[in-house]
N, C-alpha and C positions, 0 to 999 in steps of 0.2 A: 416542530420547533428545534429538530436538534440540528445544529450547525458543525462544517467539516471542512477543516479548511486546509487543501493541501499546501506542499511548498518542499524546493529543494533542487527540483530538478536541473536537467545543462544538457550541455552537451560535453560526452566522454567520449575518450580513446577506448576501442577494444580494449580490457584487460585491466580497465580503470574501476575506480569506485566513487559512488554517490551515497549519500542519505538524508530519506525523503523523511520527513515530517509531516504530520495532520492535525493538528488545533483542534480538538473538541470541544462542544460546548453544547445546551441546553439538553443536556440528558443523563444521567447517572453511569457517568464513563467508568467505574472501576466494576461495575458486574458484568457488562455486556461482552458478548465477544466480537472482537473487530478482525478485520483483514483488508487488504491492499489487491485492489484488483488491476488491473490494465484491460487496454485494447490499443492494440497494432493494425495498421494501416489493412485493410480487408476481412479483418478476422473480427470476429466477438471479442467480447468483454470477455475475462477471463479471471476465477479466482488464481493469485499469488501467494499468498500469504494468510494464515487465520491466526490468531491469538488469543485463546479466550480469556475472559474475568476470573477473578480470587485464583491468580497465580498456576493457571490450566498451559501446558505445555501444548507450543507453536503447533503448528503444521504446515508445507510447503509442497505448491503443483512440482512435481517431476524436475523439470526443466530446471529450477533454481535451486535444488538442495544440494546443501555445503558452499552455495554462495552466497543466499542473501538472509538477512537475520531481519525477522521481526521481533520489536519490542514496544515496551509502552511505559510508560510513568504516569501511574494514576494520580500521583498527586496535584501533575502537572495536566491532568488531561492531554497528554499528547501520545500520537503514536507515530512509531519510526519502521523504516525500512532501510536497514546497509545491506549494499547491494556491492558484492564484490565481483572481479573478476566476470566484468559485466562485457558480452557480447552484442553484437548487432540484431540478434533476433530478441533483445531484451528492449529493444525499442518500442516508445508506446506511451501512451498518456497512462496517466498511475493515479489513480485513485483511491482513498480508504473512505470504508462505508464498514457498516453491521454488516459481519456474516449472515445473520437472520433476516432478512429483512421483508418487505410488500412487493413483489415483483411486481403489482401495479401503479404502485407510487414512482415516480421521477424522482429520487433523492439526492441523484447523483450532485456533487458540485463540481467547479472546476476542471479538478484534476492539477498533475502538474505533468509536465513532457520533460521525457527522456530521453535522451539521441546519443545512440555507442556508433558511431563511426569514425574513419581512419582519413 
């Protein structure tokens, strides 16, 4: 039942910033821990970003630390990704989902797409 609803994305310049957003809903969003995954044209799905519940400090793949910030407002149910100083190889459909999750469930929704080109 839990619902995840991306949004945000464009298309940016090298060296630009975006921030994505994800709507949550039917599930007890301020304990779980979430994160922002992608997947880029060839490649896997990839985790991004993790955040956990009751105020647990972020975590971030290699590639994006010192540029992109995860966060979230439990009150609002929503979580966000600024993504600064965003490159081309940061291209990709963006999705947020549980860190934890059924690796045989299909949970996935959406997503929202990213495009850093010049």
């Amino acid at each position: 039942q839990a619902r995840l609803v991306e949004s945000g994305g464009g298309l940016v310049q090298p060296g630009g910033s975006l921030t994505l957003s994800c709507a949550a809903s039917g599930f007890t969003f301020g304990v779980r821990t979430m994160a922002w995954y992608r997947q880029s044209p060839g490649k896997e799905r990839e985790l991004v970003a993790v955040i956990p519940g009751n105020r647990g400090n972020p975590d971030y793949t290699d590639s994006v630390k010192g540029r992109f910030t995860i966060a979230r407002n439990d009150a609002r149910n929503t979580l966000f990704l600024q993504m600064n100083n965003l490159k081309p190889a940061d291209t990709g459909l963006y999705y947020c989902n549980f860190r934890y999750r059924d690796p045989e469930v299909d949970d996935w929704g959406q997503g929202t797409q990213v495009t850093v080109s010049s």
